[in-house]
Residue, then its C-alpha position, 0 to 999 in steps of 0.5 A: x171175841x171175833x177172828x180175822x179170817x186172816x188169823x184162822x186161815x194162818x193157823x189151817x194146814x196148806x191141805x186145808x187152805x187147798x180145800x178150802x181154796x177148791x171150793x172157793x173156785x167151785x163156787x166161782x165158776x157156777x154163778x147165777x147171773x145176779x151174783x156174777x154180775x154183782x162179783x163184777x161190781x155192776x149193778x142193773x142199772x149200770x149193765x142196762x145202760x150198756x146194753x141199751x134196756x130198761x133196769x127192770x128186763x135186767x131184773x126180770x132176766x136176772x129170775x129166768x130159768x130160760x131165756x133166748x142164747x142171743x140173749x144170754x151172749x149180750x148180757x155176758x159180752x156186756x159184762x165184759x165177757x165171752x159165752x161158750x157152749x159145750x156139751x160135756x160127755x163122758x169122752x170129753x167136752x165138745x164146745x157147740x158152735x153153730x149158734x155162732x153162725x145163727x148170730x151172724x144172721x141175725x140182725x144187731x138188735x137185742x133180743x127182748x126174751 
């Protein structure tokens, strides 16, 4: 017979539901873009709209492994959010900014890479 998660999560020590609750955020905050636009409710369909493409450069951008920084931030600021870059170092993180100034220089065009 199948549980409620519910049931099994009522009978788990707090420690356990802890455990399990920082994974759960773990996993959240390390997404591919596919899965984060999905965690979003957006499908291809809907971010290309507001981005102005194509349902296929979605999908084709969604299987990059490397792709322009301008590229990344309007996908991001379409779905809702703000991208940030930081070197994370052994005396702490350092958040890089001087792709903002990149952008400023820029024209407002979507990059098509």
């Amino acid at each position: 017979m199948a549980r409620n998660f519910k049931e099994l999560e009522a009978r788990m020590s707090s420690e356990r539901r802890a455990r399990v609750q920082a994974k759960v955020d773990a996993l959240i905050r390390e997404m591919p873009l596919d899965e984060l636009r999905e965690a979003l409710n957006l499908t291809q369909e809907s971010l290309a709209e507001a981005l102005h493409v194509k349902q296929p450069f979605i999908s084709k951008v969604e299987r990059r492994t490397d792709m322009y920084i301008s590229t990344l931030r309007k996908i991001i600021e379409a779905m809702g959010g703000k991208l940030e870059i930081r070197a994370i170092l052994p005396d702490g993180d350092v958040r890089i900014n001087q792709f903002e100034e990149i952008r400023r220089r820029i024209p407002e065009r979507f990059a098509s890479t």
